[in-house]
C-alpha positions in Angstrom: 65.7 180.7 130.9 64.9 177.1 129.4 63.0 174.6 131.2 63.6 170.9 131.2 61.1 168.0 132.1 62.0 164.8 133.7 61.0 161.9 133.8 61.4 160.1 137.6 60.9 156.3 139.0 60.9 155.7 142.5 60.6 153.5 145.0 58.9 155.7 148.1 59.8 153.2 151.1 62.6 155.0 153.1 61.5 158.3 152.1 59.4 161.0 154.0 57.4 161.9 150.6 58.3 163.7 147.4 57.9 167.1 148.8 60.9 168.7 150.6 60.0 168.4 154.7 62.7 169.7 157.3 62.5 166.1 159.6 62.8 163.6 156.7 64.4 162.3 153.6 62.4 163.9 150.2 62.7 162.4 146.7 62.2 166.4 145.8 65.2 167.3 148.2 67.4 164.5 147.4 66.6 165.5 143.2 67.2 169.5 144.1 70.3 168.6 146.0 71.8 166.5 143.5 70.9 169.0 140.6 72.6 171.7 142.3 75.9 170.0 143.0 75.9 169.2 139.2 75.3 172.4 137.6 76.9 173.9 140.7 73.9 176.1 141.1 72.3 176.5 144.9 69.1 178.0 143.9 67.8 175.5 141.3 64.4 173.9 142.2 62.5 170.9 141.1 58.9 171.1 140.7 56.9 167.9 140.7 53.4 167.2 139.4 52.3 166.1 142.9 53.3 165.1 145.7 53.2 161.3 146.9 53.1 160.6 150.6 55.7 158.7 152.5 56.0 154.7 151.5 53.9 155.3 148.1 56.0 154.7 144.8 56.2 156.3 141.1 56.9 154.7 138.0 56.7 157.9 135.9 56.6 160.8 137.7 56.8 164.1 136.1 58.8 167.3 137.4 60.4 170.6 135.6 63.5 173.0 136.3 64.6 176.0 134.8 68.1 177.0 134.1 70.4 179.4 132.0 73.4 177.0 132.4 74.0 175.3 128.6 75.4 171.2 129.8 75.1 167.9 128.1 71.6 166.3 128.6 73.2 162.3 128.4 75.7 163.8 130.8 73.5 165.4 133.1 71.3 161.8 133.3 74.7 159.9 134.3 75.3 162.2 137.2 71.5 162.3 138.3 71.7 158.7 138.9 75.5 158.6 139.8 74.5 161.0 142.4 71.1 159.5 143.6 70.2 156.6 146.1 69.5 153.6 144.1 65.7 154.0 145.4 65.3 157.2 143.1 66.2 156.7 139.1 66.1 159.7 136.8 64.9 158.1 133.5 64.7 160.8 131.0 65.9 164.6 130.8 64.3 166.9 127.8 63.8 170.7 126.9 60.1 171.8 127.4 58.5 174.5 126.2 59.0 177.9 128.3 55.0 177.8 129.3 55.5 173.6 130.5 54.7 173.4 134.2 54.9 170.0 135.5 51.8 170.5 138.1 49.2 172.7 136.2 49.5 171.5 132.7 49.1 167.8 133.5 45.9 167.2 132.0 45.2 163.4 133.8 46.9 161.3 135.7 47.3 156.9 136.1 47.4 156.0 140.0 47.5 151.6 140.7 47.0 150.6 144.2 47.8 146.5 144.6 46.3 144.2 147.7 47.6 141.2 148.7 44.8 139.2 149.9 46.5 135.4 150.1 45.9 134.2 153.7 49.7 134.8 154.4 51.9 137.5 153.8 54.3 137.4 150.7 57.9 138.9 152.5 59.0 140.0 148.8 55.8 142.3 147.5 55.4 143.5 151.0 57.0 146.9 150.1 54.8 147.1 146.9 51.5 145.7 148.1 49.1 146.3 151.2 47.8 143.0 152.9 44.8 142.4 153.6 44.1 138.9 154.6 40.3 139.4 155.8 36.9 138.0 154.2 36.7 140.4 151.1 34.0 140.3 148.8 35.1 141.2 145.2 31.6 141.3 143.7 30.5 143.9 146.5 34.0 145.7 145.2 33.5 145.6 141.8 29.4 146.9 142.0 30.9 149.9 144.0 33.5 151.1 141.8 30.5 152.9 139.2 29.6 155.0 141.9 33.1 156.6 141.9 33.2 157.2 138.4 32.4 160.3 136.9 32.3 163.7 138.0 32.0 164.2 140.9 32.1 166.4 144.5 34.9 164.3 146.2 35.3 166.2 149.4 34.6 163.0 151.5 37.3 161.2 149.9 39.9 163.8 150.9 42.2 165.1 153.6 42.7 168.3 152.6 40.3 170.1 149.8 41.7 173.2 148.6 40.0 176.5 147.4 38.9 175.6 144.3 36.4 172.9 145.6 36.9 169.0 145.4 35.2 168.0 141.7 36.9 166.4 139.8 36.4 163.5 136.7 37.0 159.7 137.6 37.0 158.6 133.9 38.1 155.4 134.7 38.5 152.7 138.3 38.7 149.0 137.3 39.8 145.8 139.2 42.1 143.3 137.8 42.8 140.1 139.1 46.8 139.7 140.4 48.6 136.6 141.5 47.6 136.6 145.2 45.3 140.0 145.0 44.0 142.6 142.8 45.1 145.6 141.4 42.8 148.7 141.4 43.5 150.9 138.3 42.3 155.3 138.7 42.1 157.7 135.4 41.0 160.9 136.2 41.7 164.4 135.8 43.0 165.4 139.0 43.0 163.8 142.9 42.3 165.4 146.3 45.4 164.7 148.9 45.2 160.9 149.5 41.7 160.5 148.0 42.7 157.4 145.9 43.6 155.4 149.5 40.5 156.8 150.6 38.4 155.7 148.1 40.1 152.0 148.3 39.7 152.4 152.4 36.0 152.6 151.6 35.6 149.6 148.9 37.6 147.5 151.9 34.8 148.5 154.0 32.0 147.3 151.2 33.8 144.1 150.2 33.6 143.5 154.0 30.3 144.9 154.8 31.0 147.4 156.9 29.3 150.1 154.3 26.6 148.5 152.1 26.3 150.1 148.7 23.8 152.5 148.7 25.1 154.4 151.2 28.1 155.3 149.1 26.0 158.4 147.4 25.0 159.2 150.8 28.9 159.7 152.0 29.1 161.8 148.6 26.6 164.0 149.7 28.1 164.4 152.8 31.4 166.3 152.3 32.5 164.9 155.6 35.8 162.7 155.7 34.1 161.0 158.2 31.7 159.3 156.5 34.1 157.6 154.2 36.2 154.7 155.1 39.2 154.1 156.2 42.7 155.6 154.8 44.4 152.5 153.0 48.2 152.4 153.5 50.3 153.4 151.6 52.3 151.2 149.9 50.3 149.8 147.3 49.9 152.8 145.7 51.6 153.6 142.7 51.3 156.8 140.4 52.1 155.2 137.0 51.6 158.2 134.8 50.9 162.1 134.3 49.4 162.7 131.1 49.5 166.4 129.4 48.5 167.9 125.8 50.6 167.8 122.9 49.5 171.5 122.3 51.9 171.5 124.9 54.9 170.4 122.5 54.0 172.2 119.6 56.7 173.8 117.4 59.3 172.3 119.4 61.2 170.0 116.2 64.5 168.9 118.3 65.0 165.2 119.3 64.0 165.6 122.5 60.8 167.0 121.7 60.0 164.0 119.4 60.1 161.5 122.9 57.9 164.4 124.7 54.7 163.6 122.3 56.2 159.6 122.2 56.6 158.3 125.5 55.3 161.1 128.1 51.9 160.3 128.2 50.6 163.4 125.7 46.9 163.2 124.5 
C-alpha cells in the first residue's frame, strides 16, 4: 500500500481543532471526508503530525495516508481544494516512503505565537494575533527566554504529559519586534499539549511582574501546572514547520521525492 504526505495550510478560526471530535468542525475530518469522496474510499484516514487546538493556525502542516488506489497526484490537489472550505488549502501531495509517518518521524518542529500590544486593538490581525494591551516589559521577556532553552523536564508547562515523561530540547525561543507587537519564535524537538501558550502565559506574567525571574527554575522543578502561568489564547499561535530526516527520503529518485528533501523541512 503506498503512502502519501501532504503538505496543509490553515487557518484554525471556525474550527474545533485538527483532530476529528464528534461536537465540532475538524481540519482532520473535513481532509478525511474530502479524501474519501475523491478516491471513493470510506476507510481512508489522515494522520497529522499533531494536533493544533481550536482558533490556532498552520502554515505547513504535515500529515500522511495510505492507499492501493493508482490516481493523478495534480488531480487529486484540484479536488482537495475544490472540495475544501477556503479556510483549509492542501498545498502539496507526494509519495513517501512506506516507513514515513507523519507524527513519529518528525524530527523538530517551528511554532510562532504573535502579540499585539498597541494600546488599541487592530480589527484585521485580530484572528492572527492575541492582544494584549497591558504594561509589558520586553527586557524582563527577553532575559527569561534562556531559561526555556535547552533540555529540559517541561511538565509544568503542560496540560497533559504522556507516558514517556515531559523532556524535551528547546533549541531555539527568540523575540522579534512586529509592527504593533512581537513575534515569539519555538525550535525544538517535540512539545507537550499546549506547552508553547503556556510558556508565553508565563513570560506575560514576567514582562508584567507577576513572576520575577528566578522563580522560573523553581516552576521547572515543580512539575505542577500550577505553578506556571497562565494559558495564552490561542490565536497567535502558528505551527510554521515539521522538520524530518532526509534518511527519511533515501532511494526514493521520482520527482516528487526531489520536493520531499527541497521544500519539507528535511535536515
Amino acid at each position: 500500500m503506498q503512502k502519501y504526505r501532504l503538505l496543509i495550510s490553515y487557518d484554525g478560526t471556525p474550527f474545533g481543532g485538527w483532530q476529528v471530535q464528534p461536537n465540532s468542525s475538524s481540519i482532520q475530518g473535513l481532509i478525511e471526508k474530502a479524501l474519501q469522496t475523491i478516491l471513493r474510499e470510506d476507510r481512508l484516514s489522515v494522520v497529522g503530525a499533531g494536533r493544533t487546538d481550536a482558533g490556532v493556525h498552520a502554515k505547513e502542516q504535515v500529515a500522511h495516508f495510505a492507499c492501493d488506489k493508482s490516481f493523478d497526484l495534480k488531480r487529486l490537489l484540484f479536488s482537495f481544494n475544490a472540495l475544501l472550505p477556503p479556510e483549509i488549502r492542501i498545498l502539496e501531495v507526494a509519495p513517501a516512503p512506506e516507513d514515513f509517518h507523519a507524527r513519529y518521524s518528525a524530527t523538530g518542529k517551528i511554532y510562532h505565537y504573535h502579540l499585539h500590544l498597541a494600546r488599541v486593538a487592530n480589527p484585521f490581525t485580530r484572528l492572527y494575533t492575541t492582544y494584549f494591551p497591558f504594561p509589558l516589559s520586553l527586557s524582563l521577556v527577553e532575559k527569561a527566554l534562556p531559561f526555556f532553552i535547552g533540555t529540559h523536564d517541561f511538565t509544568s508547562f503542560a496540560c497533559e504529559v504522556p507516558e514517556k515523561g515531559g523532556i524535551r530540547t528547546l533549541f531555539r525561543l527568540e523575540m522579534y519586534a512586529e509592527r504593533e507587537g512581537i513575534r515569539l519564535e519555538f525550535e525544538g524537538n517535540g512539545f507537550l499539549y499546549k506547552m508553547v501558550r503556556n510558556i508565553v502565559g508565563t513570560l506575560l506574567d514576567v514582562g508584567t511582574g507577576k513572576i520575577f525571574l528566578d522563580k522560573i527554575p523553581e516552576i521547572f522543578e515543580a512539575k505542577n501546572r500550577q505553578r506556571a502561568g497562565r494559558c495564552a489564547p490561542p490565536q497567535g499561535l502558528c505551527l510554521m514547520k515539521v522538520f524530518y530526516s532526509i534518511s527519511q527520503f533515501a532511494g526514493m529518485d521520482s520527482k516528487e521525492s526531489k520536493w520531499e528533501m527541497a521544500s519539507a523541512g528535511l535536515k
